[in-house]
TORTIFI-746801 format. One record per atom (N, C-alpha, C): residue number from 1; chain; atom name; x, y, z. Coordinates in Angstrom, 3 decimals. Each point is the difference from the previous one (the first is absolute). Example, Ala and Ser with C-alpha at 12.3 -4.5 7.8 and 13.67 -1.06 7.14 Angstrom:
BEGIN
SEMI    i  ch  at        c1        c2        c3
SEMI    1   A   N    13.190    -5.690     7.800
SEMI    1   A  CA    -0.890     1.190     0.000
SEMI    1   A   C     0.900     1.200     0.000
SEMI    2   A   N    -0.350     1.050    -0.720
SEMI    2   A  CA     0.820     1.190     0.060
SEMI    2   A   C    -0.770     1.090     0.730
This chain:
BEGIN
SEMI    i  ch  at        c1        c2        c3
SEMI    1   A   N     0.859    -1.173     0.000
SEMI    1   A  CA    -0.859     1.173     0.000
SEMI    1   A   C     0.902     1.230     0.000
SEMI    2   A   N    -0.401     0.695    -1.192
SEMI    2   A  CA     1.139     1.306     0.252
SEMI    2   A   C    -1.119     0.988     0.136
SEMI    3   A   N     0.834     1.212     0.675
SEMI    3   A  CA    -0.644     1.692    -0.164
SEMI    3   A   C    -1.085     0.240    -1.226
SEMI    4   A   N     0.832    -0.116    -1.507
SEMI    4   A  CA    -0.718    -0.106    -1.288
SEMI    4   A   C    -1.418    -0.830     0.707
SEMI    5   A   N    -0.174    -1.108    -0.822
SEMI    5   A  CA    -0.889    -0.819     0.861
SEMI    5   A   C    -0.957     0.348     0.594
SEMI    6   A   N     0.538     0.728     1.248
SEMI    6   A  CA    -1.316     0.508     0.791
SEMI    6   A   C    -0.679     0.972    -0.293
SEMI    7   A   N     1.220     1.073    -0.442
SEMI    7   A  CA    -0.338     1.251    -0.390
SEMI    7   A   C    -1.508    -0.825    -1.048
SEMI    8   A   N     0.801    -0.546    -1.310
SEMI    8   A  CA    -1.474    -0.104    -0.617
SEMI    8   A   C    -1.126    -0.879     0.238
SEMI    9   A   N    -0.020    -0.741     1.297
SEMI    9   A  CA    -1.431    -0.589    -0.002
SEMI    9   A   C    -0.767     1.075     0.700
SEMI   10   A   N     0.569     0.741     1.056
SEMI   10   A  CA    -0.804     1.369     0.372
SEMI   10   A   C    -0.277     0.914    -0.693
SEMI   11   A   N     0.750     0.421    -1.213
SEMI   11   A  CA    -0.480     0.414    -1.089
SEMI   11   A   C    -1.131    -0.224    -0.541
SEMI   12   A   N    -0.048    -1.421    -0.547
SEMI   12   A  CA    -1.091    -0.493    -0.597
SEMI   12   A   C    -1.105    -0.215     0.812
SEMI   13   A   N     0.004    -0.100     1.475
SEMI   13   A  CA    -1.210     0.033     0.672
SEMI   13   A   C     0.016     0.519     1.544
SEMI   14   A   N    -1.094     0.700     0.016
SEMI   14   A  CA    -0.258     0.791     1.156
SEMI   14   A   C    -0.124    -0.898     1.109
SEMI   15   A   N     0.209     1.401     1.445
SEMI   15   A  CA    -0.100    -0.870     1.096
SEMI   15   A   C    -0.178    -1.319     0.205
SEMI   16   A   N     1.579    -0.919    -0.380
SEMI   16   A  CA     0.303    -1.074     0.115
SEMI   16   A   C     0.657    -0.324     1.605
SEMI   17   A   N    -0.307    -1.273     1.127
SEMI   17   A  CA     0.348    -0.030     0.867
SEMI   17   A   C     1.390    -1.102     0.262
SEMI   18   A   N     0.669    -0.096     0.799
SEMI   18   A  CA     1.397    -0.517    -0.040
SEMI   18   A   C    -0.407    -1.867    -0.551
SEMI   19   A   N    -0.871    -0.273     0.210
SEMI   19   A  CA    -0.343    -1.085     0.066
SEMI   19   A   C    -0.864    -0.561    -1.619
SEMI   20   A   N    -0.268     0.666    -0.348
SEMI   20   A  CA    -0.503     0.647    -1.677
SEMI   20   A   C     1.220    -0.026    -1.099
SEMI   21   A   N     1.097     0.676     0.719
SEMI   21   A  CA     0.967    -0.046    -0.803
SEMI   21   A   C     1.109    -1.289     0.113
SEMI   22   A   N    -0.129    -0.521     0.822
SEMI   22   A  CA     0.693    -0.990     0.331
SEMI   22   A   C    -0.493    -1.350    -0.551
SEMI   23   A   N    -1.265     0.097    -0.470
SEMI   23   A  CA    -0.648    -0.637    -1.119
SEMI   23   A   C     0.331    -0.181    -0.900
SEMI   24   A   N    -0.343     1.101    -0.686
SEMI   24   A  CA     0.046     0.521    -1.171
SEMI   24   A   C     2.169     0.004    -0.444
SEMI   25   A   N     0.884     0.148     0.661
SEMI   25   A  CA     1.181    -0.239    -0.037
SEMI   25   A   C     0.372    -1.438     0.236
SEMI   26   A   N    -0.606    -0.840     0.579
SEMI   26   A  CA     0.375    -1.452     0.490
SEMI   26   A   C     1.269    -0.218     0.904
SEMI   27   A   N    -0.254     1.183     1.111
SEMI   27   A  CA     0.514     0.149     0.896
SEMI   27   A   C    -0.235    -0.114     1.655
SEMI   28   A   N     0.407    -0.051     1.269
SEMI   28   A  CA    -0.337    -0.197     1.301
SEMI   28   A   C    -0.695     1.333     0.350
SEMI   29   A   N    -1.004     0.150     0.464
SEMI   29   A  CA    -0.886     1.277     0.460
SEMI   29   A   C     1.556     0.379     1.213
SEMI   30   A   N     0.608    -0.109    -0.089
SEMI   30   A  CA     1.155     0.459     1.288
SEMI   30   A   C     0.830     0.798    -0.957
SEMI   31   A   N     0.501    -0.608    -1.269
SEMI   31   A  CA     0.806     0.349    -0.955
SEMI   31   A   C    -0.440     1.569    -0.388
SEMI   32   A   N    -1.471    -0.279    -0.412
SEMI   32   A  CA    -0.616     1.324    -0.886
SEMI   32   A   C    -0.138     0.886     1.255
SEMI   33   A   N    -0.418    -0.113     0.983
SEMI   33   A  CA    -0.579     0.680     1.320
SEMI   33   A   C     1.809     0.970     0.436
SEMI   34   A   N     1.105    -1.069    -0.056
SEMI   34   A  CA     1.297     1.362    -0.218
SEMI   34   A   C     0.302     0.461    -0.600
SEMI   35   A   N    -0.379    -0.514    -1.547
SEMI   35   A  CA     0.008     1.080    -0.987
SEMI   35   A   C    -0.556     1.302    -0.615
SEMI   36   A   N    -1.079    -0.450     1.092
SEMI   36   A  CA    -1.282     1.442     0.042
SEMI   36   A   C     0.755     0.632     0.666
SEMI   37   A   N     0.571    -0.537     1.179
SEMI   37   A  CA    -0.129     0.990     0.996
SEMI   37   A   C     1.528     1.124    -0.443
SEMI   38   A   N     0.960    -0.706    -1.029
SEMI   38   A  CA     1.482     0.711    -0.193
SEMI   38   A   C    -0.672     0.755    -0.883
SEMI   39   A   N    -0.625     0.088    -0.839
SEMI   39   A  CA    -0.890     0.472    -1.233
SEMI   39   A   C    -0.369     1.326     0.599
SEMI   40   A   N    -0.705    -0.382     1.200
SEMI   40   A  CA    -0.860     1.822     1.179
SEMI   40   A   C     1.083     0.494     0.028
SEMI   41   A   N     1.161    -0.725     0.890
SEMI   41   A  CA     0.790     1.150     0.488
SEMI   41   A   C     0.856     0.494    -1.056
SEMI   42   A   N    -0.003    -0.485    -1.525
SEMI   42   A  CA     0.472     0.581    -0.753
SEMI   42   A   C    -0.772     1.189    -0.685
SEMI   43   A   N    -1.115     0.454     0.679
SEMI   43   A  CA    -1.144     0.147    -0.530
SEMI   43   A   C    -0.537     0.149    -1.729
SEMI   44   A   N    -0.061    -1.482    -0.389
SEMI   44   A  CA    -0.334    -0.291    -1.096
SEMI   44   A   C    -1.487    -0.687     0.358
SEMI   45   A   N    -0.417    -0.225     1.177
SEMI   45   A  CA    -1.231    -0.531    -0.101
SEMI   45   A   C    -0.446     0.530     1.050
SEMI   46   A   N    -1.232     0.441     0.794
SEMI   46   A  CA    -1.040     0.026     0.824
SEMI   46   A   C    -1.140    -0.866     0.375
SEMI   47   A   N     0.084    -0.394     1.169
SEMI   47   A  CA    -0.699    -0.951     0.939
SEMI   47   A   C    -1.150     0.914     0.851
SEMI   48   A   N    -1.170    -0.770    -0.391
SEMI   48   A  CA    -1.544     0.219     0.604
SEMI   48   A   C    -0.381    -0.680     0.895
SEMI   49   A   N    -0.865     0.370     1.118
SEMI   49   A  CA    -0.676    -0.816     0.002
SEMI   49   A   C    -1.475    -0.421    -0.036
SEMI   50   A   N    -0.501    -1.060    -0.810
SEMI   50   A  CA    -1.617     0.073    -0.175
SEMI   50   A   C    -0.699    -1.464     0.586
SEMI   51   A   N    -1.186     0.543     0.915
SEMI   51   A  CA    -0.373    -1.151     0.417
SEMI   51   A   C     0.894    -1.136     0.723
SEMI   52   A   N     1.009     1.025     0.707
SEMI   52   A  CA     1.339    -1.209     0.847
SEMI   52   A   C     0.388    -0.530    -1.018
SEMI   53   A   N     0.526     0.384    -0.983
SEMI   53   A  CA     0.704    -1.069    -1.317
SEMI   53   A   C     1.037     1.116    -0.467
SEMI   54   A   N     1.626    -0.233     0.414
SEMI   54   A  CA     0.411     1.049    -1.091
SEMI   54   A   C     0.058    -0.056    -1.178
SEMI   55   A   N    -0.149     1.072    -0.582
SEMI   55   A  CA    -0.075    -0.177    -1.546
SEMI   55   A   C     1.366     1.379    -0.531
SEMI   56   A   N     0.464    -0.799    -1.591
SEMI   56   A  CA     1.059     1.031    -0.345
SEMI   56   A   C    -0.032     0.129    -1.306
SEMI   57   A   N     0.730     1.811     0.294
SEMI   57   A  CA    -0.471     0.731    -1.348
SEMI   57   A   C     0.905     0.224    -1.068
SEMI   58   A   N     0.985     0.408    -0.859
SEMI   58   A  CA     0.647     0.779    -0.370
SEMI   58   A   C     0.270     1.089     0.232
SEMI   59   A   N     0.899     0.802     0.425
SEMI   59   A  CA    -0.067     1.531     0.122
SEMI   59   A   C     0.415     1.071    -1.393
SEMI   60   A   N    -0.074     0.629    -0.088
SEMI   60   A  CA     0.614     0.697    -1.250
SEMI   60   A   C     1.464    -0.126     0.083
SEMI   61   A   N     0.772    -0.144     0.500
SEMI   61   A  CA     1.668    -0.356     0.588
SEMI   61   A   C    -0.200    -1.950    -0.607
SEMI   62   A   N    -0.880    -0.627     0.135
SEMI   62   A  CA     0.128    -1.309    -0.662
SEMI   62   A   C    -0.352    -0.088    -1.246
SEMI   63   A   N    -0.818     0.767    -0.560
SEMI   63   A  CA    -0.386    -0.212    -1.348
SEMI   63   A   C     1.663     0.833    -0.295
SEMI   64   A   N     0.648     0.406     0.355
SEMI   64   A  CA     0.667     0.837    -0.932
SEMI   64   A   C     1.221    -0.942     0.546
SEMI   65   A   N     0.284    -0.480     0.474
SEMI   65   A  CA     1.042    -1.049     0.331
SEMI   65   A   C    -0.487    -1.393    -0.974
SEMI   66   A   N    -0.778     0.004    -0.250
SEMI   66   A  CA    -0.603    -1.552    -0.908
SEMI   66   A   C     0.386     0.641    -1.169
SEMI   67   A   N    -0.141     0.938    -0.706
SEMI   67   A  CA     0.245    -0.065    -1.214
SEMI   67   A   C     1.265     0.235    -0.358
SEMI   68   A   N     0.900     0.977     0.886
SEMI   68   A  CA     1.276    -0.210     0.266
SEMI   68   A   C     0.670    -1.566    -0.024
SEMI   69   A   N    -0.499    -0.496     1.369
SEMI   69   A  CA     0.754    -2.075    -0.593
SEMI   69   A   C    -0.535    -0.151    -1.517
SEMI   70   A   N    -1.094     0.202    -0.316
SEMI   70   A  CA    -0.464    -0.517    -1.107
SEMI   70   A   C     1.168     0.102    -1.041
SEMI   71   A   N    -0.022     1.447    -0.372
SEMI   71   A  CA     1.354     0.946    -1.055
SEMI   71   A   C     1.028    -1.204     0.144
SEMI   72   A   N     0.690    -0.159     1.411
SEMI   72   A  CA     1.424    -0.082     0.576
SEMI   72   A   C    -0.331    -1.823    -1.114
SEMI   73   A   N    -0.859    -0.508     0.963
SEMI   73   A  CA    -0.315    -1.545    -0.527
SEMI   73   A   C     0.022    -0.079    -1.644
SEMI   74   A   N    -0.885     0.515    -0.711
SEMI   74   A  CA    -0.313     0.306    -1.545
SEMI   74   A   C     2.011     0.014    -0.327
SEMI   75   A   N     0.634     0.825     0.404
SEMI   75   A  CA     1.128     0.247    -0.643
SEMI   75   A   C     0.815    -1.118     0.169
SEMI   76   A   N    -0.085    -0.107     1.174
SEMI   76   A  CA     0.804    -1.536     0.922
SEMI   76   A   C    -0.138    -1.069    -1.196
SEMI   77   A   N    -1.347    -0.355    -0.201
SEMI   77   A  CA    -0.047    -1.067    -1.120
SEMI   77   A   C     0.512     0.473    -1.454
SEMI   78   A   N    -0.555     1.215    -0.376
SEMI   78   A  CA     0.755     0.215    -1.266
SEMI   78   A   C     1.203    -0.164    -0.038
SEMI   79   A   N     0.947    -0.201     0.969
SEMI   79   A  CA     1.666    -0.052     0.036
SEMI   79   A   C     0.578    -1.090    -0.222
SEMI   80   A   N    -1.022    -0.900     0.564
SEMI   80   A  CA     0.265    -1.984     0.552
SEMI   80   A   C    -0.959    -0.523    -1.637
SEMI   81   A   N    -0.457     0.368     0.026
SEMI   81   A  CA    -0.646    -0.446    -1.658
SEMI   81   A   C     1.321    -0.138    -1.287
């Protein structure tokens, strides 16, 4: 599971919870649950809470860090190709 990765499944879908993504990645809800949490204090993502369930967002600082890896990644392969 990398940064990329997360960045875009929160991308692609709203208020997703640690346990949602850890699904959806085929990963340990422990795994995704520290990766949320390095993600906040990087503040690339924001944590809610609804109905006792946290849920997490993108912040404008993550969308703009996702497309950044994206660029970095896109070139990465054009090099190794």
């Amino acid at each position: 599971m990398t940064k990329l990765e997360v960045l875009n499944r929160l991308a692609a879908a709203r208020d997703l919870t640690a346990g949602a993504l850890a699904r959806q990645l085929e990963t340990s809800m422990e795994a995704s649950g520290m990766m949320l949490i390095r993600l906040m204090r990087q503040g690339l993502v924001v944590r809610e809470l609804d109905a006792g369930i946290f849920i997490y967002n993108l912040t404008p600082k993550g969308h703009a860090r996702r497309a950044f890896l994206s660029t970095l990644s896109t070139q990465t392969s054009e090099i190794t190709d």
